[in-house]
C-alpha positions, 0 to 999 in steps of 0.5 A, a space after each residue: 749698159 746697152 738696151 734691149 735692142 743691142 741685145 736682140 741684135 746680138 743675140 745671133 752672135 753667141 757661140 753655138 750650144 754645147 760650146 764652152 770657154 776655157 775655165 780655170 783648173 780646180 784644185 779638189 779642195 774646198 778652201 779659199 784662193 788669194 791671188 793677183 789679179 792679172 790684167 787692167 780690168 781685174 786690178 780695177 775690180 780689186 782697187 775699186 772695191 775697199 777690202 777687196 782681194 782676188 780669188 782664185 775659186 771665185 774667178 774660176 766660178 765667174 768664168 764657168 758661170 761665162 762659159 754658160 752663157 747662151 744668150 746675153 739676155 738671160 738672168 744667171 740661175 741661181 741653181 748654176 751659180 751655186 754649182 759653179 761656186 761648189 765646183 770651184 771649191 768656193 766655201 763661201 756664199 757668193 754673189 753675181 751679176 752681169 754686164 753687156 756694154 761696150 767694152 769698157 770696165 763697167 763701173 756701176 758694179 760699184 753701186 752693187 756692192 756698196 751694200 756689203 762693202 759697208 758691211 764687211 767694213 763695220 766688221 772690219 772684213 775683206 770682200 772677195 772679188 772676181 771678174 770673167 768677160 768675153 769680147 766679140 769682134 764688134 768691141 761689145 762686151 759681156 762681163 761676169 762679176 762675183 764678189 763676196 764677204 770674207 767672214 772668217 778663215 776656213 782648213 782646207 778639206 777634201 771637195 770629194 770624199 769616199 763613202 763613209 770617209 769622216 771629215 775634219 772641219 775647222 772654222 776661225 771666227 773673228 768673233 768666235 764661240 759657238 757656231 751651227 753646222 747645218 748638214 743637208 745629205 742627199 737623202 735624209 733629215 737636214 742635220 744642225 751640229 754644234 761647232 766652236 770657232 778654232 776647233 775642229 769638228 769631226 763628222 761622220 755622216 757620209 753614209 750616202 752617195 751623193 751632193 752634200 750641203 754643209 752650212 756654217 752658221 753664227 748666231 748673233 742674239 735674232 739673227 744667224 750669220 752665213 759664215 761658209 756654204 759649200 758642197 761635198 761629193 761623196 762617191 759622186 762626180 760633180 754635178 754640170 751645170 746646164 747651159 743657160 739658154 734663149 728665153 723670152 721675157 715674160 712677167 710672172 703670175 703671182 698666183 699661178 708662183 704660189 701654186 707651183 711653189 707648193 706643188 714643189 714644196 709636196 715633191 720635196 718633202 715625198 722625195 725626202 720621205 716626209 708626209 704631204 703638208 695641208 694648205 692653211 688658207 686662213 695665213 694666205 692674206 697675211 703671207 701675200 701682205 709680208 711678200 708685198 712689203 718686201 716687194 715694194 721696199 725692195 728687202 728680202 727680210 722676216 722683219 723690216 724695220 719701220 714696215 713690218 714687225 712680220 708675219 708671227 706678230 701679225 698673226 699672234 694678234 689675230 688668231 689663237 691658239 699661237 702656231 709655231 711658224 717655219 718661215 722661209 723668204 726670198 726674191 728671184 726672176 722666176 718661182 723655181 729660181 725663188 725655190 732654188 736659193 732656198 732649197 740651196 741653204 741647208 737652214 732654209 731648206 731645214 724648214 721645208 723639210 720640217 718633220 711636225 709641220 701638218 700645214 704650209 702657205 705659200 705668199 708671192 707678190 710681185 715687184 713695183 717696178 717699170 723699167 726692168 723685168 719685175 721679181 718674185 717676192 715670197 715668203 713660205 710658212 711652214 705651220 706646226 699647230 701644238 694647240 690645235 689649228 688657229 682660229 681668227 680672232 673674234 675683236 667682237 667677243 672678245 
């Protein structure tokens, strides 16, 4: 990858505001889209990755995310990349990176995947890929690369509805058995829906214009796999993603993120008619320590093992009586772009929204690291008290 100077050199020869690049057509449908690959860079996107395969949605995605591009040196936003995906009718959780070089097939996008390349073949699945690039007349070349696991197979269904239209949704796990459908309307409680792989489920919730975020989820004992996520207009044209323009790099103040972050946490909950939540300092220290161990090992996790068994075990031992915690974490460039992912999953967003949660603590703790922009880590407690608020523990009196 070239460096910051290329960068600033460059930075001239981006195409003027409001300009876009050409971008696939979409079919109104959510649903996957096997293709072939149609040039040399794309056949070696697919033939690098084992499992790989092309998708049609997932490029249309990269290209929209390309298309974007203002500035070569700005991170892609979380909020533009899950709006690409749900244009593109993409059903599937996606990841994205980018690269500016010389113009040759970036091979390090290689390393980036290895993670869930190992996944998907310990689950014997296949890894949707796609690529867009744009060249300027100098050879230099800026590349948007998405990939994601293939989880299970999903029937086509509408990506617009009329109001009040029910909907058909049928999943095909591997696995199957039960899975979780977490509904997130535009306005309203966040919904969790009992569903079975190979069966359909009819819903009849569309009651409302607007975006709607639907989640597929598969619990396996502790952990909830993210089998689709996607988006439903009801009445309502796509929303467009915003340009993603000029920015200076700057190091984030971990401090001023939790307040911001709570501040938007208050905003959330009053735009979905929920009561304010109260600051519960007391989990502050414990929230800010669970952030720096993601921070420092790089994980974005609830328990890490051999680090850190969490924030509900390290809290059951030092206060009592036993809250119940709603928890939430995430890593991103910046607090808002940490908010979006979260407020884009329909389970997270869930535990935000919790309607007997009386108190809330926000965490951050920023990253290590020296040779590049460090990142937000952060971790919100959502804290319900049944008991009473806790008290520390008193090691002395015991």
């Amino acid at each position: 990858m070239r460096g910051p100077t290329l960068l600033a050199v460059l930075a001239a020869c981006h195409r003027p505001p409001g300009g876009r690049y050409d971008v696939p057509v979409r079919e109104a449908e959510v649903r996957y889209r096997p293709g072939e690959p149609s040039d040399e860079a794309e056949r070696a996107l697919v033939s690098s990755v084992p499992g790989g395969q092309w998708d049609v949605g997932l490029a249309a995605s990269a290209s929209e995310l390309l298309s974007l591009s203002l500035d070569p040196a700005v991170a892609l936003d979380p909020h533009a990349q899950s709006l690409a995906l749900a244009r593109a009718g993409f059903p599937a959780q996606a990841r994205f990176t980018r690269f500016w070089n010389g113009g040759a097939y970036p091979s390090e996008v290689d390393a980036m995947l290895a993670a869930d390349v190992a996944l998907a073949a310990e689950n014997h699945e296949k890894i949707d890929v796609a690529l867009a690039r744009r060249t300027w007349a100098d050879g230099t070349t800026l590349w948007v690369i998405g990939w994601a696991r293939h989880v299970a197979s999903i029937d086509p269904i509408p990506r617009a509805l009329a109001i009040d239209t029910p909907l058909a949704l049928r999943v095909d796990h591997p696995k199957g058995g039960p899975l979780h459908l977490v509904l997130a309307p535009p306005m309203g409680p966040v919904e969790d829906l009992d569903m079975t792989s190979g069966v359909s489920r009819w819903i009849d919730r569309f009651h409302v214009p607007g975006p709607y975020r639907l989640e597929v989820l598969r619990t396996d004992g502790p952990v909830a796999e993210v089998v689709f996520l996607f988006t439903l207009w009801v009445d309502t044209p796509p929303e467009e993603p915003a340009l993603l323009g000029e920015s200076m790099t700057t190091v984030a103040d971990p401090v001023a993120a939790e307040s911001d972050l709570f501040e938007r946490l208050e905003a959330l909950r009053r735009a979905r008619g929920l009561g304010p939540v109260q600051r519960f300092d007391a989990f502050l220290p414990v929230t800010r320590e669970h952030s720096a161990y993601m921070a420092s090992s790089g994980v974005v996790a609830h328990q890490i093992a051999g680090v850190t068994d969490g924030v509900a075990a390290r809290i059951q031992g030092a206060f009592h009586p036993r809250p119940v915690l709603h928890e939430d974490v995430a890593a991103a460039a910046s607090a808002a772009s940490a908010a979006s992912l979260v407020e884009d999953s329909p389970a997270h967003l869930q535990n935000l929204l919790c309607e007997t949660c009386t108190h809330a603590v926000v965490g951050v703790a920023l990253e290590p690291v020296l040779d590049r922009a460090p990142r937000l880590f952060v971790t919100w407690e959502l804290v319900e008290f049944p008991n009473g608020p806790s008290q520390p523990v008193d090691h002395y009196n015991r």
